[in-house]
N, C-alpha and C positions, 0 to 999 in steps of 0.2 A: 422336941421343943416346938412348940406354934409359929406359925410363920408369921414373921413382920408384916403388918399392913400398915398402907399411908393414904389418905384421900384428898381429893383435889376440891377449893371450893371456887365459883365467882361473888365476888360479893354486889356485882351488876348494880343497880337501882333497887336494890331491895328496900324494904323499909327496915327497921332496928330490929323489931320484934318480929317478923318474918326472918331474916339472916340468923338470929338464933335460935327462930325456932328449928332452921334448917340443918343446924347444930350438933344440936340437943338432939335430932330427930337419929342423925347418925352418929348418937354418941360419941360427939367429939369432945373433948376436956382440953383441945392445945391448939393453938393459929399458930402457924408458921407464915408470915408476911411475905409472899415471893416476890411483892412490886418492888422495882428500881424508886420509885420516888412514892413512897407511902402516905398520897394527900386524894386526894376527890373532891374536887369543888362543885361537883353537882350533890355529892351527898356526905359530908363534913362530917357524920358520924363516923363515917370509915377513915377517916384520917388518922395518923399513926397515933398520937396522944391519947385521944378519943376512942379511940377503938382499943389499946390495952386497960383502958378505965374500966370503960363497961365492960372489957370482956372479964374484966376480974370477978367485977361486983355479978358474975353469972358461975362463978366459979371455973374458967377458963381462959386457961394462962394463954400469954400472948409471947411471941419474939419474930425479929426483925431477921430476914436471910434475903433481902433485897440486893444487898453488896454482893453477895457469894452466887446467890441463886436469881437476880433478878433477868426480865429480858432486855434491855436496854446498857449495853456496854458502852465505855465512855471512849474506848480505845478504838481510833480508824480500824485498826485491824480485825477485827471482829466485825469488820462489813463487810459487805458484798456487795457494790451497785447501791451503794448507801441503806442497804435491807441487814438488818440482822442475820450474821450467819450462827443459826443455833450450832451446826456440827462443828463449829472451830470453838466455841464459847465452851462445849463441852468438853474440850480436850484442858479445859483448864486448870492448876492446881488450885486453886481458888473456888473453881466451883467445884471438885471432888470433895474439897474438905463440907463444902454446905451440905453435901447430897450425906458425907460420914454424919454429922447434925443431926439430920434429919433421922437418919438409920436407929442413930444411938436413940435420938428422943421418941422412936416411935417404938421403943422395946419398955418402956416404962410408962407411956399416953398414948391414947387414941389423938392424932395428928392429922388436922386437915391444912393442905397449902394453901394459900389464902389469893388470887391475883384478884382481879377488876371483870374481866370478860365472863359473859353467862356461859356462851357455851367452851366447854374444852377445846373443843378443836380451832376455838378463835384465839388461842393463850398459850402461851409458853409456857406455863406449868405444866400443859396436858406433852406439848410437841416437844420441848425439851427436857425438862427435870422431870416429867411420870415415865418419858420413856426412857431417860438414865436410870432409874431407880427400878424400872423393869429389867433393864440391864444389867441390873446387880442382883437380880431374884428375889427383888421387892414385889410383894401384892400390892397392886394399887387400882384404886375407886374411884370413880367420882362424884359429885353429889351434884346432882342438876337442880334446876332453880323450882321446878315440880317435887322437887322430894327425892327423887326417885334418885336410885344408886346404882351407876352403871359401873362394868369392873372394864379397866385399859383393852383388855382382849376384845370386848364391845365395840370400844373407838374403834382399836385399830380397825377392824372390819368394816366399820364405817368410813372410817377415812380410804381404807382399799374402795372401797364400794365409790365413794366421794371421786376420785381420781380417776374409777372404770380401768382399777387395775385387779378386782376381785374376780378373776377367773384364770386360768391354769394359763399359763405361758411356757409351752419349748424351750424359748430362749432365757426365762429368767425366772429364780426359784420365788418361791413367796419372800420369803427372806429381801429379796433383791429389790421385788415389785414394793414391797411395803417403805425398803429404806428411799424409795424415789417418791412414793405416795407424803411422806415426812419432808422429803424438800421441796418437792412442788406446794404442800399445802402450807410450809414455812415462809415462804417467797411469797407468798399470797396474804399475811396473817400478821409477819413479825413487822416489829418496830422499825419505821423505816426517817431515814434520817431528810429533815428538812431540804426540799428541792431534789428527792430522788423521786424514780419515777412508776414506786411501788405504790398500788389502788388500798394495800392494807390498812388495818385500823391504827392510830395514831392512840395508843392506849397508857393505862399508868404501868407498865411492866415493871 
């Protein structure tokens, strides 16, 4: 059987026709919306209405997994120092069933997650839900704002390399270097709640 693949997209400041051409380019036919609040007031196209319209009228279904899979939880407890904690957010059955969703829908579509941030490693679809779904022995991709398709194995060596944890340690296997390379660059990136004292980006997750 072919292995499931899923790919990640930003839809950043793009303009209309460029985000679909970027699409189309990697054959996608399905948006999964991973934003908690699916609105963009700097670019109104991509607001949630608006963006299942057109993406119809392109032949590409749309659906909302911002509740199950978004990065922005409503709940104290899924903070840290008022930062999104992604590794408690994934222990949740809530978000197991979005990531089952996803599984199910990407064995019948070519499935891109949809958030706001250009690059992956600034987005919780890449730090959280691409590396659940790697997790689960998902392929997963991403499409950068260039075209180009980078596969999660990429990131992650980027983000080792990011962290100047991409070299052999004694004390600690890759495995180990990598899950600390995902919290350091989580703590840096994720949603951080009003008056905490995280520099990250304040995004539509």
């Amino acid at each position: 059987m072919e292995a499931v693949e899923v790919l990640t997209i930003g839809h950043s400041t793009h303009p209309w026709e460029r985000f679909v051409a970027l699409l189309q380019g990697a054959k996608v036919n399905a948006v999964a919306d991973v934003r908690t609040s699916p609105y963009s007031g700097h670019t109104p196209h991509f607001n949630r209405d608006k963006l299942h319209d057109e993406l119809r009228r392109e032949g590409i279904s749309y659906v909302f997994l911002g509740k199950e899979l978004g990065g922005q939880p409503d709940e104290r407890t899924f903070y840290c120092e008022g930062i999104a904690d992604y590794e408690r957010m994934a222990q949740v059955p809530e978000f197991s069933k979005g990531l089952d969703r996803v599984v199910e829908g990407a064995k019948k579509h070519n499935i891109a997650l949809m958030c706001s941030e250009q690059d992956p490693l600034d987005c919780h679809r890449c730090l959280l839900v691409a590396r659940a779904l790697r997790d689960r022995g998902i392929r997963v991709g991403h499409i950068l704002s260039d075209g180009a398709l980078v596969t999660h194995a990429e990131i992650e060596e980027k983000l080792l390399e990011l962290s100047g944890r991409n070299t052999e340690d004694l004390f600690a296997s890759r495995a180990e270097r990598l899950a600390m390379a995902y919290r350091e660059r989580a703590r840096k990136v994720a949603f951080a709640q009003s008056g905490s004292d995280s520099n990250g980006p304040i995004a539509a997750e």
